[in-house]
N, C-alpha and C positions, 0 to 999 in steps of 0.2 A: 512562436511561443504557444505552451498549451492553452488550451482554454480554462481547463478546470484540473483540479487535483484532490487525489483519494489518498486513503490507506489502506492497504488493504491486510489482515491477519491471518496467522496459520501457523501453526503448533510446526519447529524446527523437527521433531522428529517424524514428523506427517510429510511437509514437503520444504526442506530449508531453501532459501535464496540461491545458496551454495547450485543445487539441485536444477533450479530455474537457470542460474544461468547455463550451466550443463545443457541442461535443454532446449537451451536459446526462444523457447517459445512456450506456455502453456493454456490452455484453457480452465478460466476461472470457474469450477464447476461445483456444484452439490451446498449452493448456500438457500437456505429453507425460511431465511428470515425476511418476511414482507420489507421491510424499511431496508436493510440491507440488499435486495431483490432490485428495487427501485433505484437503488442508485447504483448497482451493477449497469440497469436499464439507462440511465443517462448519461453514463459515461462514452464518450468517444473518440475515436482513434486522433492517436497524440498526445490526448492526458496523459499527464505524471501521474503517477501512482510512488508512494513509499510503501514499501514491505516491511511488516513488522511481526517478529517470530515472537508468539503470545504462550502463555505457560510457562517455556523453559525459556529464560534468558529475556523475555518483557523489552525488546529493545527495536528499532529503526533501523534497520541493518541495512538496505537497498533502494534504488532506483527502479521504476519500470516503466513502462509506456504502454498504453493501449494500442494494441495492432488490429483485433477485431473487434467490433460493435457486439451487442449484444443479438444473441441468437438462441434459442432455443435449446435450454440441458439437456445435451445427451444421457446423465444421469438420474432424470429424471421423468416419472409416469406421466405431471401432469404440466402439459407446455406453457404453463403461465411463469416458471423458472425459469432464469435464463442465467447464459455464462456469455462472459467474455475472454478474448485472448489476451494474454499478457505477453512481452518481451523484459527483459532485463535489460539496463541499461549500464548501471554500476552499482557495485558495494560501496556504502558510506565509510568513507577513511576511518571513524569510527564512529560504532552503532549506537544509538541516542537511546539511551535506557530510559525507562517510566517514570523513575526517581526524578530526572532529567526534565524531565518535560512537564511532570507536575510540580515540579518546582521551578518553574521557570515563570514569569508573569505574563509573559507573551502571549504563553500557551493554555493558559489557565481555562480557556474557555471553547477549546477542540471537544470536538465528538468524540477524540480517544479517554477525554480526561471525566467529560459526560456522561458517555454513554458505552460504557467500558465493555459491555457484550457483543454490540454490537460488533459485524465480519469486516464491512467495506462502509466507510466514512468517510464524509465529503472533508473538502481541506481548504480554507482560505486561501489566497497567492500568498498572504504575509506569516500566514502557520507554516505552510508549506517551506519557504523559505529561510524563517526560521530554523525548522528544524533540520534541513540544509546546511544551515550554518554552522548549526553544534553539531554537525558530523562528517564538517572539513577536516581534515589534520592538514591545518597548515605549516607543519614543521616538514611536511615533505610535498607542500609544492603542490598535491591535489587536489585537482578542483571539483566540486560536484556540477553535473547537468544542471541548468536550470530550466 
């Protein structure tokens, strides 16, 4: 089991899930925000991660997993940025929109629901799982990772 679990966001028409998985691998790059920085920094390999495409469509669409620790942004001048690598794991049977999740009492008290600027946000096991939950479709038998 992972230790810890994120979320992390990105505008669908910048880099969708879709995309990632294509890729099967990316590096989490070009985030400028101190508190967002930091918890890029403590995440490591095996976290869960949920992907959530922000702007268009507001929703929980994926699975990922940490495959590299944090390491110093290649796109950036000054090395106290750092990225990690991300893998896909799965699309959520269906994607957990905001409406969703702020309405939900579970969730009421996530960093997404908080601190809504914020890139990369840490996740309790019991958020996490939640929101796992509302984006089984169990009418076809899919299971999400845990």
């Amino acid at each position: 089991m992972p230790n810890h679990y994120w979320l992390v966001k990105q505008e669908p028409t910048a880099y969708p899930f879709t995309q990632l998985q294509a890729d099967g691998c990316t590096a989490w790059t070009g985030v400028r925000n101190h508190q967002a920085r930091n918890n890029l920094a403590a995440m490591k390999v095996g976290d869960r991660v949920l992907y959530y495409h922000s702007v268009v469509g507001c929703a929980v669409v994926g699975l990922c997993e940490v495959v590299r620790e944090a390491y110093a942004d290649p796109t950036a001048t000054d090395d106290r940025w750092v990225a990690v690598d991300l893998a896909p794991l799965q699309a959520l049977a269906t994607p957990v929109e905001l409406s969703t999740i702020k309405a939900d009492p579970a969730l009421q008290d996530i960093a997404l629901v908080r601190q809504s600027r914020l890139s990369v946000l840490p996740l309790e096991a019991k958020a996490y799982q939640r929101i796992i939950a509302l984006g089984s479709d169990k009418s076809s038998g899919q299971r999400a990772i845990r």
